[in-house]
C-alpha positions as CSV (number, residue, x, y, z in Angstrom):
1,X,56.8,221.6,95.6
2,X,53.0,221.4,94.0
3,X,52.5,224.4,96.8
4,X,55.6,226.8,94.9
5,X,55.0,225.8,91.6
6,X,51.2,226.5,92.0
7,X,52.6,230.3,93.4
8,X,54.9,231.0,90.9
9,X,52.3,230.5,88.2
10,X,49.9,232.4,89.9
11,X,52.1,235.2,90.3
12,X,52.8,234.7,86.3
13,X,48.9,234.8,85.6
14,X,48.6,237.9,87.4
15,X,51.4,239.8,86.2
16,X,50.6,238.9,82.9
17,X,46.6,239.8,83.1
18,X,47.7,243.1,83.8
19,X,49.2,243.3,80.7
20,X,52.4,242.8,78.7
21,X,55.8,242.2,80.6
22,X,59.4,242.6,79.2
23,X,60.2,239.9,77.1
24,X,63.7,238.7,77.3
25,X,63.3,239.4,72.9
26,X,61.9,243.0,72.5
27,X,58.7,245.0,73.8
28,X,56.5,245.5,71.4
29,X,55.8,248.9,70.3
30,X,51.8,247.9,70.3
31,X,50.0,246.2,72.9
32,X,48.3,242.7,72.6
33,X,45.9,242.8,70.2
34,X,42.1,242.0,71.4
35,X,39.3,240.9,69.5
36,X,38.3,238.3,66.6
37,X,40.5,237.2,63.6
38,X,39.6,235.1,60.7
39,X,42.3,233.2,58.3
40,X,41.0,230.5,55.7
41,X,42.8,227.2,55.9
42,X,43.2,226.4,51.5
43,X,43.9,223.4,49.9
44,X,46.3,224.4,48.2
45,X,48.1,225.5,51.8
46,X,47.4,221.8,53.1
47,X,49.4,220.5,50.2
48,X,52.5,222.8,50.1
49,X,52.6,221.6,54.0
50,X,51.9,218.0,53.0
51,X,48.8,217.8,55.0
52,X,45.4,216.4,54.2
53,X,43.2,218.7,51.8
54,X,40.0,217.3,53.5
55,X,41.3,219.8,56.7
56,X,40.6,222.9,54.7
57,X,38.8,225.6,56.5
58,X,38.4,229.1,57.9
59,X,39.3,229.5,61.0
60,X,38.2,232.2,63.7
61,X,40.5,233.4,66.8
62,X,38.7,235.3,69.7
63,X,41.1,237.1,72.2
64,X,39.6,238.8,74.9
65,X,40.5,241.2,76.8
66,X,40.1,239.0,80.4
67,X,43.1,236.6,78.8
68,X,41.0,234.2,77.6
69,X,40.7,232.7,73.8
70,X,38.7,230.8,71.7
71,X,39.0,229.1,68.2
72,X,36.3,228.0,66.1
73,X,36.7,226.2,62.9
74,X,33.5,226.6,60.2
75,X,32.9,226.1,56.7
76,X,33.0,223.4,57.3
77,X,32.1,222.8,60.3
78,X,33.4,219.7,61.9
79,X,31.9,218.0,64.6
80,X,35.3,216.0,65.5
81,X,36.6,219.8,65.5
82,X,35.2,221.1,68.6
83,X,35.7,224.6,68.9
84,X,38.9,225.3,71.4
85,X,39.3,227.4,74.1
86,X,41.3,228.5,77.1
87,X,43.3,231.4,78.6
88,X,46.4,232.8,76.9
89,X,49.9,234.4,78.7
90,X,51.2,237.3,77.2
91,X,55.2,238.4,78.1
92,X,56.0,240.7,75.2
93,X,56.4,239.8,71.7
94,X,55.4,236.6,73.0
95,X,51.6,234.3,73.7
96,X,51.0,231.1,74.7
97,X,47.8,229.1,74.3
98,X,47.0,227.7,77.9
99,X,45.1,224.5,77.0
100,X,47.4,223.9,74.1
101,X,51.6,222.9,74.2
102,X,51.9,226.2,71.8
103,X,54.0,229.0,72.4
104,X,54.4,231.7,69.5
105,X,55.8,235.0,68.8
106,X,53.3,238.1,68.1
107,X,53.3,241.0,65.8
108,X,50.4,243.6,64.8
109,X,49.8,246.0,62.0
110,X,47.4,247.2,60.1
111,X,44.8,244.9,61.4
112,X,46.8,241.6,61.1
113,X,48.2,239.7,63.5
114,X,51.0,237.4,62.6
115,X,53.0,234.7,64.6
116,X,55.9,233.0,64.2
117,X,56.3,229.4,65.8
118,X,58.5,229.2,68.9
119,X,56.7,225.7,70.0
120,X,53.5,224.2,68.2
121,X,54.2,220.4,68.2
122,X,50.9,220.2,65.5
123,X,52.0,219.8,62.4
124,X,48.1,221.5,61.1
125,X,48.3,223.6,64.4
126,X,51.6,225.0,63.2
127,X,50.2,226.0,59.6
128,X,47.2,227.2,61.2
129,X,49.6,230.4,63.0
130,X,51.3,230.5,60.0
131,X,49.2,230.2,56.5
132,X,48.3,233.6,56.3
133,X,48.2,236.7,58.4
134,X,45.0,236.7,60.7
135,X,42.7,239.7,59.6
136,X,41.4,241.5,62.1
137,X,37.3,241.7,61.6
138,X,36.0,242.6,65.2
């Protein structure tokens, strides 16, 4: 069983490194966006969520071309906030966040990358996609 599951993923991964499959909702008309993001995390966002202030942040999102992300928060910087990494699936309109239960829809424009949630158990995870679009700055 471990021997199938282990293939099927595999042939998932490497599908999906090659780029963007069919997604079962649309194709996108733009391809996965690479590079860095940055959103800021406000207080006032924490509280319209009913979160704790003290979490306010900005946040930046690394997505490299090789499949692989990282997130790093900073100002502050939190040392119980290590930065988080891992390798992302893309099958059209849609990413998820190996390393991480989240699953979320995609769209790009004009340097912004939005998502919408399809799975992000974390409450502050889930506002994180969400706050504000992510502004493309590299």
């Amino acid at each position: 069983m471990h021997k199938r599951l282990n293939a099927a993923l595999f042939g998932f991964v490497a599908l999906t490194a090659a780029g963007p499959a069919a997604s079962s909702h649309t194709t996108p008309s733009t391809p996965f966006p690479t590079g860095t993001f940055l959103q800021k995390i406000t207080a006032a966002d924490l509280y319209r969520a009913g979160l704790d202030l003290n979490d306010a942040h900005w946040d930046r999102l690394t997505l490299r071309a090789d499949g692989t992300w990282t997130d790093i928060w900073f100002h502050p910087r939190v040392t119980s906030q290590p930065p988080a990494h891992g390798r992302y699936l893309v099958r059209g309109d849609t990413v998820r966040f190996l390393g991480t239960p989240d699953t979320v829809r995609w769209h790009y424009a004009a340097k912004k990358l939005t998502f919408a949630i399809i799975h992000v158990p974390d409450p502050l995870a889930r506002l994180g996609y969400i706050a504000h679009p992510w502004r493309k700055i590299n």
